[in-house]
C-alpha positions as a printed Julia matrix, in Angstrom:
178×3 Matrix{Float64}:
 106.42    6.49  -69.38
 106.03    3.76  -72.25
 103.56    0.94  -70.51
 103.97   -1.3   -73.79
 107.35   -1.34  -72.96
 107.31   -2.23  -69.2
 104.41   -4.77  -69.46
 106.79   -6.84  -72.31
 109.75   -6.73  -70.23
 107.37   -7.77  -67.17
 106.11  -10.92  -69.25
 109.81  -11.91  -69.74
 110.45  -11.66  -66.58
 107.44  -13.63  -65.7
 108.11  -16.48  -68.41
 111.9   -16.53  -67.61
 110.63  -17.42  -64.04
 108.12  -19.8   -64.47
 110.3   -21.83  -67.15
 113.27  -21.6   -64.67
 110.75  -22.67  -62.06
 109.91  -25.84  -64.26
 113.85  -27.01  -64.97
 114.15  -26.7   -61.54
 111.41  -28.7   -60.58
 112.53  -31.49  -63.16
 115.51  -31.76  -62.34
 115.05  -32.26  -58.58
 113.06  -35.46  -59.19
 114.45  -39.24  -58.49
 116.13  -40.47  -61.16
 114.64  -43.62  -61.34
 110.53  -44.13  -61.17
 108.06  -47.33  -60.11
 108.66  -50.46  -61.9
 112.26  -49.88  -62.76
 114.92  -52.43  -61.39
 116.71  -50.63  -57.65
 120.37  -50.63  -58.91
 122.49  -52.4   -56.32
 125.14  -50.87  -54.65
 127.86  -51.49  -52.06
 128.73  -49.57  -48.71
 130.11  -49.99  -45.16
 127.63  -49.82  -42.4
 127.99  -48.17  -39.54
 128.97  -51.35  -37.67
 131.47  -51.74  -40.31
 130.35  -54.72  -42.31
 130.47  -54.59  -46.04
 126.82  -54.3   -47.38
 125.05  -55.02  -50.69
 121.96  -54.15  -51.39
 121.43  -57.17  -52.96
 121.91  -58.89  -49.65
 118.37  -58.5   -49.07
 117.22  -59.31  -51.97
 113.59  -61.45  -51.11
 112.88  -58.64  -48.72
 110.92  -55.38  -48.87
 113.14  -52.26  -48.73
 112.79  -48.93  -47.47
 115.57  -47.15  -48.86
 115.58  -43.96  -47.18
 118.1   -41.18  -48.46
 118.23  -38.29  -45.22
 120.89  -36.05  -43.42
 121.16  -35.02  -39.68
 121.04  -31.54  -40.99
 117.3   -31.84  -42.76
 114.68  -30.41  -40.64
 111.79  -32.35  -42.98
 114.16  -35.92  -42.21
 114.37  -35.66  -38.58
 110.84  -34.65  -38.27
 110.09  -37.72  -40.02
 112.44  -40.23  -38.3
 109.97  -41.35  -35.34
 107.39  -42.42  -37.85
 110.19  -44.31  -39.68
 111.28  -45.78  -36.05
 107.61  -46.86  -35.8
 107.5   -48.53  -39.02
 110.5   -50.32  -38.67
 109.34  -51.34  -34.78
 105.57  -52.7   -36.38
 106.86  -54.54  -39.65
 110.66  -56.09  -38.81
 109.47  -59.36  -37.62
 106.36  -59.5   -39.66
 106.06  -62.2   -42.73
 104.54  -60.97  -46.07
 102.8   -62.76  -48.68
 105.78  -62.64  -51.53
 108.47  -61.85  -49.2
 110.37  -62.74  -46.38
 110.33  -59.92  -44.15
 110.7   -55.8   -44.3
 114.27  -54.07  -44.02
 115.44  -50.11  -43.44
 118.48  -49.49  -45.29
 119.71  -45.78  -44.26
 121.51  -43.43  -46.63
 123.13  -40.52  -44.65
 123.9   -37.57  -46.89
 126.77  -35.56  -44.65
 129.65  -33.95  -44.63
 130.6   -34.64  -40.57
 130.36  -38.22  -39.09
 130.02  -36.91  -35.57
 126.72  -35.15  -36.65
 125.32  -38.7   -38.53
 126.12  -40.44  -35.28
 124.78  -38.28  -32.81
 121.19  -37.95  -34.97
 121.29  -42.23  -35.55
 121.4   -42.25  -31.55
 119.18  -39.18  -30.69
 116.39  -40.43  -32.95
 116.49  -44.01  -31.84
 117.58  -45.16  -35.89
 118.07  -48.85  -34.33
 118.32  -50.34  -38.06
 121.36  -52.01  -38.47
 121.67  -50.24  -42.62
 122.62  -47.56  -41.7
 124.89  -45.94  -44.11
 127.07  -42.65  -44.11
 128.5   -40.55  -47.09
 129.72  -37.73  -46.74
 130.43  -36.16  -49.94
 126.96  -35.03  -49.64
 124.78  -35.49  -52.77
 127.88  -36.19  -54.62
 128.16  -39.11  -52.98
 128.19  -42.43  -54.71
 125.09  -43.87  -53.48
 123.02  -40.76  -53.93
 124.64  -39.97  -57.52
 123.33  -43.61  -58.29
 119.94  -43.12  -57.95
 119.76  -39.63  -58.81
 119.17  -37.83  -55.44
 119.18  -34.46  -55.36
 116.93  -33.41  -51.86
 116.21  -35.26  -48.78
 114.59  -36.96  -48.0
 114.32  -38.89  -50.92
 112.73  -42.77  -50.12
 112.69  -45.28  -52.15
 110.26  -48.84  -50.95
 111.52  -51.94  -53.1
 109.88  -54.82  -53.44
 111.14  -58.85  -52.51
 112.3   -59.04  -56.3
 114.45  -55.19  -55.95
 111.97  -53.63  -58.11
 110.98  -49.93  -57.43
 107.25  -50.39  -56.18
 107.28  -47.06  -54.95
 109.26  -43.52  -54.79
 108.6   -40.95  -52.1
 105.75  -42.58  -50.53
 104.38  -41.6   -47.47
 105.03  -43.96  -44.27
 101.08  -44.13  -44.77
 101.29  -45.4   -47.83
 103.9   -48.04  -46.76
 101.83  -49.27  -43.91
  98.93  -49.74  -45.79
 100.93  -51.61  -48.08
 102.85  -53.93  -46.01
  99.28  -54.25  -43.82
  97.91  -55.4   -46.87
 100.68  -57.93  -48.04
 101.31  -59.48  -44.67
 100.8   -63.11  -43.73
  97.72  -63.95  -42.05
């Protein structure tokens, strides 16, 4: 048996998987990153008002991208209920209050209805597209896995992506009118 031979084709293997590995993992990231401008965007809420993003311009944003179907999004949805409960009526220093703006990636409305009522999603953004991540909103800023978040600041610049609801509390904590 020629060794030489099997350990070279064993390192190709190897490098093939660690570049593909590395593509992948580039390519999954948020298209846009912290200090960039949020691009605005218009949708139809689930009330069926006509929505701009820019509407709340002067507010912080949690722009959460998420689908009924995403075990890692549904886990998380009673810590976003409990942010949303804590900061929606709070002041902040540069800003006029805090804002959830939902971005359901789906392919059935039934399924993004039930999971709004089920997990207690009492935002009024709440958004559903159903093209999945081909979507308009989620081809706009790039998303390519849920959940994807995105927290904009009162001025709609990207303060940060993918933070933790920690992270956000500590931040808004920090920021809010005494």
């Amino acid at each position: 048996m020629n060794w030489s031979l099997i350990n070279k084709a064993l390192n190709i293997i190897l490098i093939i998987l660690v570049a593909g590995y590395v593509i992948y993992f580039f390519y999954k990231q948020p298209k846009y990153k912290s200090g960039e401008k949020a691009k605005d965007f218009t949708a139809t809420l689930l009330s069926g008002e006509t929505f701009k993003l820019s509407d709340l311009q002067g507010k912080y944003i949690m722009l959460d991208f998420w689908g009924s179907w995403c075990g890692p999004c549904r886990k998380e949805n009673p810590e976003l209920v409990s942010l949303y409960e804590e900061f929606k009526e709070k002041t902040f220093n540069t800003s006029g209050g805090f804002e959830m703006v939902s971005v359901a990636i789906e392919t059935k409305k039934e399924n993004w209805l039930r999971a709004v009522q089920y997990d207690g999603l009492s935002w009024k953004y709440q958004i559903g597209q159903f093209e999945r991540f081909k979507s308009p909103i989620a081809t706009l800023y790039g998303v390519k896995e849920i959940p994807t978040k995105y927290f904009i600041s009162p001025e709609g610049t990207i303060l940060m992506v993918n933070p933790t609801i920690s992270e956000i509390k500590t931040y808004l904590s920090e920021n809010q009118q005494k």
